[in-house]
Each structure stands twice: as structure tokens, then as C-alpha cells.
Backbone and ligand atoms as CSV (ligand in chain L), in Angstrom:
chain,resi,resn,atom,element,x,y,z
A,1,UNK,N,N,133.498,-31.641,189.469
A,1,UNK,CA,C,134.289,-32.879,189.331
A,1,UNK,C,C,135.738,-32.541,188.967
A,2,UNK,N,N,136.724,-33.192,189.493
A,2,UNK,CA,C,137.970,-33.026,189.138
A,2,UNK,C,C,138.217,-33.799,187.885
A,3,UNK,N,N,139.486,-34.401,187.641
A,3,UNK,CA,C,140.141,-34.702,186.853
A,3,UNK,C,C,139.289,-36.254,186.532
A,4,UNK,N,N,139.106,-36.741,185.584
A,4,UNK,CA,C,138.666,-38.028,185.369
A,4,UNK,C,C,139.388,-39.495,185.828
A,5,UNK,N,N,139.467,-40.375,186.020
A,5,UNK,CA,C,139.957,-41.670,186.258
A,5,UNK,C,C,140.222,-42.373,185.473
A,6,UNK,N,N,141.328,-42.422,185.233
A,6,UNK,CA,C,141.497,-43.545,184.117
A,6,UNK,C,C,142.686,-44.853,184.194
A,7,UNK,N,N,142.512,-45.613,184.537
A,7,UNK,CA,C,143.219,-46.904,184.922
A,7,UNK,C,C,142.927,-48.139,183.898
A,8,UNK,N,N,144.730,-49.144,184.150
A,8,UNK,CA,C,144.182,-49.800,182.900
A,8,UNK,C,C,143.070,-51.070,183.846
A,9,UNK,N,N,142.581,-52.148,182.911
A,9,UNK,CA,C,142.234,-53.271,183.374
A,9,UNK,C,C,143.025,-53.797,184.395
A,10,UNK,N,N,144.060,-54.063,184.461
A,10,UNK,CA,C,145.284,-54.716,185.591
A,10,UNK,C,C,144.961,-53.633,186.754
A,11,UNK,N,N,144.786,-52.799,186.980
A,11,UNK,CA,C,145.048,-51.825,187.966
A,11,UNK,C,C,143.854,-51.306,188.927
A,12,UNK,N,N,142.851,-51.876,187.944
A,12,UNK,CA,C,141.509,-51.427,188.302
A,12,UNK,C,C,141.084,-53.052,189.550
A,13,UNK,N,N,142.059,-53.881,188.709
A,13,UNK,CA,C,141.545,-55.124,189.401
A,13,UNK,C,C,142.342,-55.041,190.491
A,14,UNK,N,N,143.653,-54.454,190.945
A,14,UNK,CA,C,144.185,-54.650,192.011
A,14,UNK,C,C,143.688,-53.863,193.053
A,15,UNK,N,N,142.903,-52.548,192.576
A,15,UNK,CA,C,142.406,-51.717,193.573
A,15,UNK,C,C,140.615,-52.036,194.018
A,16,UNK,N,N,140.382,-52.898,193.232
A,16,UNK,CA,C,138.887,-53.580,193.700
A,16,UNK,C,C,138.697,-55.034,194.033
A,17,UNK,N,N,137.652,-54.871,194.523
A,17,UNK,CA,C,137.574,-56.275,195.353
A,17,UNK,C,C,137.211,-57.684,193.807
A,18,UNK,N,N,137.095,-58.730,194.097
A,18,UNK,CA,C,136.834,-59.152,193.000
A,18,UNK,C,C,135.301,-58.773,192.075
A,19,UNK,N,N,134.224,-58.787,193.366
A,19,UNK,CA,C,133.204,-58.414,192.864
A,19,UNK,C,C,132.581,-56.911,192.809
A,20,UNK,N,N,133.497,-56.115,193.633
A,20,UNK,CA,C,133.170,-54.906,192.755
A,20,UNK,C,C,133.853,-54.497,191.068
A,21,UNK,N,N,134.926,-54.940,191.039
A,21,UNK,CA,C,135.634,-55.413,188.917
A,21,UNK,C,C,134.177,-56.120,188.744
A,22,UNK,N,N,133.648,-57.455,188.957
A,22,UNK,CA,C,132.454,-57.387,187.986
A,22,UNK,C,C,131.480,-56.730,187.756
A,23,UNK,N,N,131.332,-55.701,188.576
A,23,UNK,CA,C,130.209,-54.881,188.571
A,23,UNK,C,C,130.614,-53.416,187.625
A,24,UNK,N,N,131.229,-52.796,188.808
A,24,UNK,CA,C,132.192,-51.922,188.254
A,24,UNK,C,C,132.833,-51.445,186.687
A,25,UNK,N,N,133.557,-52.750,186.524
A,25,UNK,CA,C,134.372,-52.727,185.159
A,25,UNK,C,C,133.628,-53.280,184.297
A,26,UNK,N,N,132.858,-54.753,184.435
A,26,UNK,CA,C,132.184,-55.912,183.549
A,26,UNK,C,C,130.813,-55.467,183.281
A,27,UNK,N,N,129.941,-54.405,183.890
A,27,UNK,CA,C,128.476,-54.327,183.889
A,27,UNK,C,C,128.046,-55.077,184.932
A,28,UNK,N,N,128.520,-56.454,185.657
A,28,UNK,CA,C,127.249,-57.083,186.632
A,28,UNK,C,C,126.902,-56.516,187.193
A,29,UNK,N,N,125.365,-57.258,187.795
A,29,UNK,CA,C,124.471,-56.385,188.400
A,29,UNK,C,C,124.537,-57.721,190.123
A,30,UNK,N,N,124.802,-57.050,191.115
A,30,UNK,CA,C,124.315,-58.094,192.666
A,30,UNK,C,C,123.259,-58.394,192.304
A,31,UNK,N,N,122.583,-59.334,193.142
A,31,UNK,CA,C,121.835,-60.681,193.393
A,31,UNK,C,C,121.015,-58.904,193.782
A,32,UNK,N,N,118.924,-59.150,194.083
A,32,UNK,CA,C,118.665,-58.494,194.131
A,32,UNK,C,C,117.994,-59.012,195.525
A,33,UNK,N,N,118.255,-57.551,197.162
A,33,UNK,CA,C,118.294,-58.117,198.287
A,33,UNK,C,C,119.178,-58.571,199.028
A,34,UNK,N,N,120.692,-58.691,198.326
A,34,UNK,CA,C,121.751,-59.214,199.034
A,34,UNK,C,C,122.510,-58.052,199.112
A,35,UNK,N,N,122.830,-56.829,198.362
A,35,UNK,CA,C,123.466,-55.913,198.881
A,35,UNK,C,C,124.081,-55.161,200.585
A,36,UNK,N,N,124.554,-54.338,200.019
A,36,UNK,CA,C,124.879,-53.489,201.649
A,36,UNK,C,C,123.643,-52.982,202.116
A,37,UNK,N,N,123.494,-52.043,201.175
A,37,UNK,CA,C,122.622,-50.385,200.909
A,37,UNK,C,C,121.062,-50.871,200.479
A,38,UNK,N,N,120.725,-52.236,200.488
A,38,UNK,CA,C,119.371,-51.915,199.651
A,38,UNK,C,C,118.398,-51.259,200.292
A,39,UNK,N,N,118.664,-51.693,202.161
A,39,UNK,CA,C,117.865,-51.276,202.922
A,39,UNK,C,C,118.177,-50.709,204.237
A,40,UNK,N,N,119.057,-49.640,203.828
A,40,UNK,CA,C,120.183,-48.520,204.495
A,40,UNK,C,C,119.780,-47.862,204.147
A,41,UNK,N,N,118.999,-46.997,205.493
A,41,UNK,CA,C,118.708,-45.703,205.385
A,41,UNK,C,C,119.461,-44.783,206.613
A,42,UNK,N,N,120.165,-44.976,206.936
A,42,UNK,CA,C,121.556,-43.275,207.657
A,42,UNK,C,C,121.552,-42.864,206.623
A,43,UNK,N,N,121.717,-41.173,207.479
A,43,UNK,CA,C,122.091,-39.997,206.837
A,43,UNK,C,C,123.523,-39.921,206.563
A,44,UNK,N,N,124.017,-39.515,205.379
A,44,UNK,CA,C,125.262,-39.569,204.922
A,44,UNK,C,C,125.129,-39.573,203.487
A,45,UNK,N,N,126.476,-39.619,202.605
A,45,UNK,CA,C,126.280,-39.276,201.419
A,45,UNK,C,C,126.852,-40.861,200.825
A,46,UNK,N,N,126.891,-41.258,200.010
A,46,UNK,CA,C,127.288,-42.551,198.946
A,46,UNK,C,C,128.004,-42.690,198.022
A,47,UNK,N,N,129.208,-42.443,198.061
A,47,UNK,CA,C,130.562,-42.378,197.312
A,47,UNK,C,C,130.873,-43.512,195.998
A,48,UNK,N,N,131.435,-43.131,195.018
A,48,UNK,CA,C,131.790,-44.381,193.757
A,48,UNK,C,C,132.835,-45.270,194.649
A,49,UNK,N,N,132.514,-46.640,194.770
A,49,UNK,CA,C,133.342,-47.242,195.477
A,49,UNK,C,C,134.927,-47.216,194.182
A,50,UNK,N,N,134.550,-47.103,192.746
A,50,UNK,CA,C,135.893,-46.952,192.308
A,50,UNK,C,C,137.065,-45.922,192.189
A,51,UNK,N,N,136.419,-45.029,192.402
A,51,UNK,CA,C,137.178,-43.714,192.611
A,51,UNK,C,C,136.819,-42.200,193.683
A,52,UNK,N,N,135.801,-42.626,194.743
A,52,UNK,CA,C,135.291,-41.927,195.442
A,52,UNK,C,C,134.730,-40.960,195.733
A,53,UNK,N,N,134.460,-40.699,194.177
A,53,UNK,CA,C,133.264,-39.473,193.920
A,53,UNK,C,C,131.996,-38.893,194.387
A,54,UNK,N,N,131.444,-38.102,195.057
A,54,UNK,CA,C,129.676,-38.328,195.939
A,54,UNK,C,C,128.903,-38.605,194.733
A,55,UNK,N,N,128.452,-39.608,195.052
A,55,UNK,CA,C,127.406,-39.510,193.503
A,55,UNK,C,C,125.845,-39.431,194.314
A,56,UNK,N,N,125.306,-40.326,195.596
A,56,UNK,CA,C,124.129,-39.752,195.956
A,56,UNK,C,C,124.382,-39.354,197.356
A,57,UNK,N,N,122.806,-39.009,197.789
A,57,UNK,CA,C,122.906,-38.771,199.359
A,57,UNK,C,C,121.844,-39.154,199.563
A,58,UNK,N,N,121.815,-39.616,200.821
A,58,UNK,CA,C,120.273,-40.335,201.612
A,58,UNK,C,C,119.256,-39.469,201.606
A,59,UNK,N,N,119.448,-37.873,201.506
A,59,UNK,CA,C,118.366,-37.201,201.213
A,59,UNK,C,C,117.354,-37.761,200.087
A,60,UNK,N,N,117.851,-38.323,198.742
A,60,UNK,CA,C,117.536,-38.954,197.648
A,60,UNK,C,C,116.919,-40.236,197.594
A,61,UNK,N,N,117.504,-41.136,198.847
A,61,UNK,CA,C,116.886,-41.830,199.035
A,61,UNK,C,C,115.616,-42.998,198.942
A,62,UNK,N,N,115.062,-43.803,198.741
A,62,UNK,CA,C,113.581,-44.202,199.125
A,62,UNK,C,C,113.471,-45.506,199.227
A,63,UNK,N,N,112.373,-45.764,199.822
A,63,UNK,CA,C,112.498,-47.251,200.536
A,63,UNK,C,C,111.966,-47.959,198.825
A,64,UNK,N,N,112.062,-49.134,198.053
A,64,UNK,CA,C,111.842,-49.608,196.986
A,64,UNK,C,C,112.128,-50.929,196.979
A,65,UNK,N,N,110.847,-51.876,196.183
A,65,UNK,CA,C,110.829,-53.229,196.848
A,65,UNK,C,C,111.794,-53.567,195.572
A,66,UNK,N,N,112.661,-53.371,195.498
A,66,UNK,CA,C,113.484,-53.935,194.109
A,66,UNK,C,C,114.511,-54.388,194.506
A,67,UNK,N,N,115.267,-54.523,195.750
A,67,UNK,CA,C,116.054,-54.971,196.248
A,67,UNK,C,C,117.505,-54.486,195.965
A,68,UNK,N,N,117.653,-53.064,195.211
A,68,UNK,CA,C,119.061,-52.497,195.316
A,68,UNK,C,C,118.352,-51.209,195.859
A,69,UNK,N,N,119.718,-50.512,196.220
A,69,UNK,CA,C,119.478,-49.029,196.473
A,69,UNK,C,C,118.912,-48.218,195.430
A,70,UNK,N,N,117.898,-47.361,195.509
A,70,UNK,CA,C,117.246,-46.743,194.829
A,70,UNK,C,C,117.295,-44.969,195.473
A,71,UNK,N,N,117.680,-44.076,194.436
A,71,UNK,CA,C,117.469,-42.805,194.090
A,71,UNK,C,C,116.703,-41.663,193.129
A,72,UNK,N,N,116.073,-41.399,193.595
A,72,UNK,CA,C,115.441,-40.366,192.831
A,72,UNK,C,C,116.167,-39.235,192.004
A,73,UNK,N,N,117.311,-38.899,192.396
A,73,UNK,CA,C,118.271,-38.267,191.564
A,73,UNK,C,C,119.634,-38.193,192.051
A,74,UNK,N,N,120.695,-37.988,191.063
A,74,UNK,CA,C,121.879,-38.257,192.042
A,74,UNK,C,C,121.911,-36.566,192.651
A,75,UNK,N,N,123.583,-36.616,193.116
A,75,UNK,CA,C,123.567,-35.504,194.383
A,75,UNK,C,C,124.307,-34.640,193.150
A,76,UNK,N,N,124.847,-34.729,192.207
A,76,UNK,CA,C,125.349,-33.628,191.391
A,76,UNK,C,C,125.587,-34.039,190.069
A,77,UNK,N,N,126.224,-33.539,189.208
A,77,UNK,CA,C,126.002,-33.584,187.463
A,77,UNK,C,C,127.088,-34.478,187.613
A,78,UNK,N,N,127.144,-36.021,187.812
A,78,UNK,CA,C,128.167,-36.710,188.210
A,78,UNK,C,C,128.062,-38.003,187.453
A,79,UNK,N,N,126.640,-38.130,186.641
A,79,UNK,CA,C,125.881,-39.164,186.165
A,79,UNK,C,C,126.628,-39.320,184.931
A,80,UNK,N,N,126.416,-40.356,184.121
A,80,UNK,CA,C,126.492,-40.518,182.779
A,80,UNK,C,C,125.603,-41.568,182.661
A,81,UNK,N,N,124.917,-41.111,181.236
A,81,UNK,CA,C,123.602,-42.361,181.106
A,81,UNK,C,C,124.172,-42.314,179.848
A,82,UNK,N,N,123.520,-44.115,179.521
A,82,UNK,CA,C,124.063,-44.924,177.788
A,82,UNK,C,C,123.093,-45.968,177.877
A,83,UNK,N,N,122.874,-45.854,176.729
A,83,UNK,CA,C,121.467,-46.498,176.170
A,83,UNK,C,C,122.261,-48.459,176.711
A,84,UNK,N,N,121.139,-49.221,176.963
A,84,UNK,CA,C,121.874,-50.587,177.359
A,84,UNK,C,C,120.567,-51.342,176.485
A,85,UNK,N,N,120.812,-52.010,175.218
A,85,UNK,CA,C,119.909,-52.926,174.801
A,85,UNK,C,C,120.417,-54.296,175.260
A,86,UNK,N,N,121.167,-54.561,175.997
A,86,UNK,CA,C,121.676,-55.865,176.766
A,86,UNK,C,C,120.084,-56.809,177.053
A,87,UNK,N,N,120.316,-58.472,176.469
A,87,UNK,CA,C,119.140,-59.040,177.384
A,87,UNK,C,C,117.950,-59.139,176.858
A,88,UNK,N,N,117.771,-58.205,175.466
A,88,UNK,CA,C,116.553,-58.085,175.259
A,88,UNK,C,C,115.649,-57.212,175.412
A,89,UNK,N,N,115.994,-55.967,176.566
A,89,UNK,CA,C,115.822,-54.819,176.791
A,89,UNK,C,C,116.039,-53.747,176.636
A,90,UNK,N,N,114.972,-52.766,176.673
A,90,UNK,CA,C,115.875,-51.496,176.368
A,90,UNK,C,C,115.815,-50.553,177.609
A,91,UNK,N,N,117.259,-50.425,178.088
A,91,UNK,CA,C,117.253,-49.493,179.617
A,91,UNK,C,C,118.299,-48.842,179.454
A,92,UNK,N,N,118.127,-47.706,180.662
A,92,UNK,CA,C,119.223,-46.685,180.417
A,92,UNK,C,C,120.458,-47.524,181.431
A,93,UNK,N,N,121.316,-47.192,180.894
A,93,UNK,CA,C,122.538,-47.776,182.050
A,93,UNK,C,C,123.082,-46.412,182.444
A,94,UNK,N,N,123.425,-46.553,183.904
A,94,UNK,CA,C,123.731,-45.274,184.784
A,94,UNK,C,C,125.781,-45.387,185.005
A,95,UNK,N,N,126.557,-44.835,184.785
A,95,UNK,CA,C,127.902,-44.591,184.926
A,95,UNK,C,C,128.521,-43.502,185.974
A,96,UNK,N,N,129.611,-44.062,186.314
A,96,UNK,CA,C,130.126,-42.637,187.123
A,96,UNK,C,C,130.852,-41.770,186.061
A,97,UNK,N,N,130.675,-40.706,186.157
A,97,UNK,CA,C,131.650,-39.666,184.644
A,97,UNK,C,C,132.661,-39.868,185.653
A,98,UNK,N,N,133.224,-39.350,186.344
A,98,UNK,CA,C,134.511,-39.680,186.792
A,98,UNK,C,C,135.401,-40.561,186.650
A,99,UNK,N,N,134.964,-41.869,186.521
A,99,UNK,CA,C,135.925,-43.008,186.382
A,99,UNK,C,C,135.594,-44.205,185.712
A,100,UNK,N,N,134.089,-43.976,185.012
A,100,UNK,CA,C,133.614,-44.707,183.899
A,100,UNK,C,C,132.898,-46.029,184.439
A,101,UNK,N,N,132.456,-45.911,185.549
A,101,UNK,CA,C,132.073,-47.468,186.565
A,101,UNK,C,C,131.027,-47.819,186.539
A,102,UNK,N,N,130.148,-48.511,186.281
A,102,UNK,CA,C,128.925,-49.174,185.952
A,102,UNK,C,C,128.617,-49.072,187.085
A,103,UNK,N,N,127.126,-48.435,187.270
A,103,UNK,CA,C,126.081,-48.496,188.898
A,103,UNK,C,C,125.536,-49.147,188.589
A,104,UNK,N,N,124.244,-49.001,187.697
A,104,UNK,CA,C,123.338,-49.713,187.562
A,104,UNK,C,C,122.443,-49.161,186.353
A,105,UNK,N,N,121.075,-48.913,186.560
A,105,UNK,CA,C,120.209,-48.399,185.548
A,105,UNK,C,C,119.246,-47.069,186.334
A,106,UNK,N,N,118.633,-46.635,185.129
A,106,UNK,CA,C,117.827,-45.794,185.550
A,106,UNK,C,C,116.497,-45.694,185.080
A,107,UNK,N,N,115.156,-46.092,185.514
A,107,UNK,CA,C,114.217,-46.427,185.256
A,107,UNK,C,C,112.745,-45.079,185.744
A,108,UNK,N,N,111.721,-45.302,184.806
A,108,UNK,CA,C,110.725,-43.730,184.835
A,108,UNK,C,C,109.722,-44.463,186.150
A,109,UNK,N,N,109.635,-45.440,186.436
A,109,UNK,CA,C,108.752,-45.668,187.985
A,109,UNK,C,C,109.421,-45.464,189.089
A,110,UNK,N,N,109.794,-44.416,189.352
A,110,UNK,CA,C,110.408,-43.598,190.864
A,110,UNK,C,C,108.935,-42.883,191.252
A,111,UNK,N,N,109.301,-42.344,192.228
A,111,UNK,CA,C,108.240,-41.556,193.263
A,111,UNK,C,C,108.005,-40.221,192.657
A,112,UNK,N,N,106.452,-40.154,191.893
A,112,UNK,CA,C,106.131,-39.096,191.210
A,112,UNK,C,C,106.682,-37.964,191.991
A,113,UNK,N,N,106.343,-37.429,193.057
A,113,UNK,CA,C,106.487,-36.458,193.762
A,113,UNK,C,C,108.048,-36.037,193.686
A,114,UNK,N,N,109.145,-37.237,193.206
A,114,UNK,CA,C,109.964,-36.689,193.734
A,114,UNK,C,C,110.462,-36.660,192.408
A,115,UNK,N,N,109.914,-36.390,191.360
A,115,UNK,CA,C,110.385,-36.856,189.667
A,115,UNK,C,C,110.070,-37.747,188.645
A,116,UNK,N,N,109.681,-38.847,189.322
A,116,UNK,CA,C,109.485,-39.999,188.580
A,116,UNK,C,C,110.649,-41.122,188.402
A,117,UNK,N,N,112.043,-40.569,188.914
A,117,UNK,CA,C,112.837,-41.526,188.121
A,117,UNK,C,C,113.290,-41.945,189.483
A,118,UNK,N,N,113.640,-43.639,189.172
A,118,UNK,CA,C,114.438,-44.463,190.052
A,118,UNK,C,C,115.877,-44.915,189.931
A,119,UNK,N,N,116.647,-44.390,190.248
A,119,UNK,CA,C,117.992,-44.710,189.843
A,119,UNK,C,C,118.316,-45.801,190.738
A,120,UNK,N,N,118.534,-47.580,190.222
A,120,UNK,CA,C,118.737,-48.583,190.311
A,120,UNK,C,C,119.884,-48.463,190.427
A,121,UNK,N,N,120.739,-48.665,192.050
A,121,UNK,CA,C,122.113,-48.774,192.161
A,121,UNK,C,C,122.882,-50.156,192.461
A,122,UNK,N,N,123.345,-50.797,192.249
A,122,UNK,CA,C,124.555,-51.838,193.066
A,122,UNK,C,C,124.945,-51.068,194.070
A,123,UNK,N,N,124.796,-52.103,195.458
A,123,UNK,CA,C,125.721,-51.081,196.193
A,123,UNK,C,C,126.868,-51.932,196.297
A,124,UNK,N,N,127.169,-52.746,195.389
A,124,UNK,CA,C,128.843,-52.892,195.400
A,124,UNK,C,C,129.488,-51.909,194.709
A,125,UNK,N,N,128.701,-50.625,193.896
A,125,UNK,CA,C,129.229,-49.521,193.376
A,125,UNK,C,C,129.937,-48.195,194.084
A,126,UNK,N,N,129.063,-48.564,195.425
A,126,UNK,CA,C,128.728,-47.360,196.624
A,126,UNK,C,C,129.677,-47.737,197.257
A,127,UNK,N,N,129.867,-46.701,198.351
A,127,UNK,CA,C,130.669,-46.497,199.566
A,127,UNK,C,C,129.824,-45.601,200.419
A,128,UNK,N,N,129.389,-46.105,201.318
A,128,UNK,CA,C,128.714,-44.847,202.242
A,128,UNK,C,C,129.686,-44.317,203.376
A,129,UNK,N,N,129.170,-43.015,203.188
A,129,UNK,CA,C,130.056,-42.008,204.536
A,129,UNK,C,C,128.728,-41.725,205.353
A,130,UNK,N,N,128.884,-41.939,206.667
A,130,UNK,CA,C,128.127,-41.180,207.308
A,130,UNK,C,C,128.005,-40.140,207.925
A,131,UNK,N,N,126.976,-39.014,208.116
A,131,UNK,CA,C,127.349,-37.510,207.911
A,131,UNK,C,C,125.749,-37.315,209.033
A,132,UNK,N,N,126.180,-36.529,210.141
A,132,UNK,CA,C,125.284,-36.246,210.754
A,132,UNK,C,C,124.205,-35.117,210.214
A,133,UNK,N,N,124.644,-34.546,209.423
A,133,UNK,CA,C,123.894,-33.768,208.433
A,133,UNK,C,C,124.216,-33.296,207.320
A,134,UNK,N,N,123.865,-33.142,205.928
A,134,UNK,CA,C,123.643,-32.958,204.836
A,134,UNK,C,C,124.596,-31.637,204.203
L,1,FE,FE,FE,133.709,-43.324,190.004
């Protein structure tokens, strides 16, 4: 990872759409099923839509009836996890280290085989590139 991201509030909002700032900057989470990516499967990798970091790749992938994009692990040490008791719950909340941007969560019912863990994305977080191979 290079250099970190750091922008104020004003700046973050001029370079994002309105509803990636609520996601992004605020914590919201998309409607679940209405995304880009929930049920996008091309090969290619999945970029921080706030600062364009690879955070997964479709290798990671998996089909999941939860209605966001789901990963079994990201594509490099790019993660930051923080405890989220928001709601009444207790879940991990998933971050980009690069530029501090709220994805989503990360939950232990993923695909045993491939770990166990499901990393719950927004794909108003994502940017996909498509890449004829890996
Ligand atoms: Fe980022």
C-alpha cells in the first residue's frame, strides 16, 4: 500500500457521488439486492471506489443469498476491521486502510472450504476493473 488518504469532509464529498459519502464516509449500508456487484461475477479485480485501492478479486468471490457482494478474503493486507456494536449488534465492520472508507462487515458464515468468513461488501464501495486474467 502506498501512502494513506486523507481528505477533509468537503472534499471527500466533491469527489463522491452522493451515495457513495453515505456509505463511504457515514457507515450506510445499500438496500440489500439493489447493488452493482451483488450478482457480478467477471473476472477482474474490485477497487475502493474512494481512493482506488484493489481490495478484492473475483477469484474470492461467491454466489451468497444476502444480496451484497460477498468475499471470502480480501486480495491483500488492505483490510481494517473495528468492532461495530451499532443497532444492537455485535459485528465486525470492514474499512479500507488506505483511505479509511466503510465497505461493509465481516461475518464467520462464509464457505467453510474457503475459510469460513464472508466479507459483506457495498458495492457502492467497489469499482470493478475487468481483467481477462488474474
Ligand atoms: Fe480506499
Amino acid at each position: 500500500m502506498t501512502d494513506k488518504v486523507t481528505l477533509s469532509k468537503e472534499e471527500w464529498k466533491k469527489k463522491l457521488s452522493l451515495e457513495q459519502f453515505r456509505i463511504l464516509r457515514e457507515k450506510g449500508t445499500e438496500r440489500a439486492f439493489t447493488g452493482e456487484y451483488w450478482n457480478h461475477f467477471e473476472t477482474g479485480k474490485y477497487k475502493c471506489s474512494g481512493c482506488g485501492e484493489v481490495l478484492f478479486t473475483s477469484k474470492d468471490k461467491f454466489t451468497s443469498d444476502c444480496g451484497w457482494p460477498s468475499f471470502s478474503a480480501p486480495a491483500d493486507d488492505i483490510i481494517e476491521e473495528k468492532q461495530d456494536l451499532s443497532y444492537g449488534m455485535i459485528r465486525t465492520e470492514v474499512l479500507c486502510k488506505k483511505c479509511g472508507g466503510h465497505l461493509g462487515h465481516v461475518f464467520n458464515d462464509g464457505p467453510r472450504d474457503k475459510g469460513g468468513l464472508r466479507y459483506c461488501i457495498n458495492s457502492l464501495s467497489l469499482k470493478f476493473e475487468k481483467k481477462s486474467d488474474l
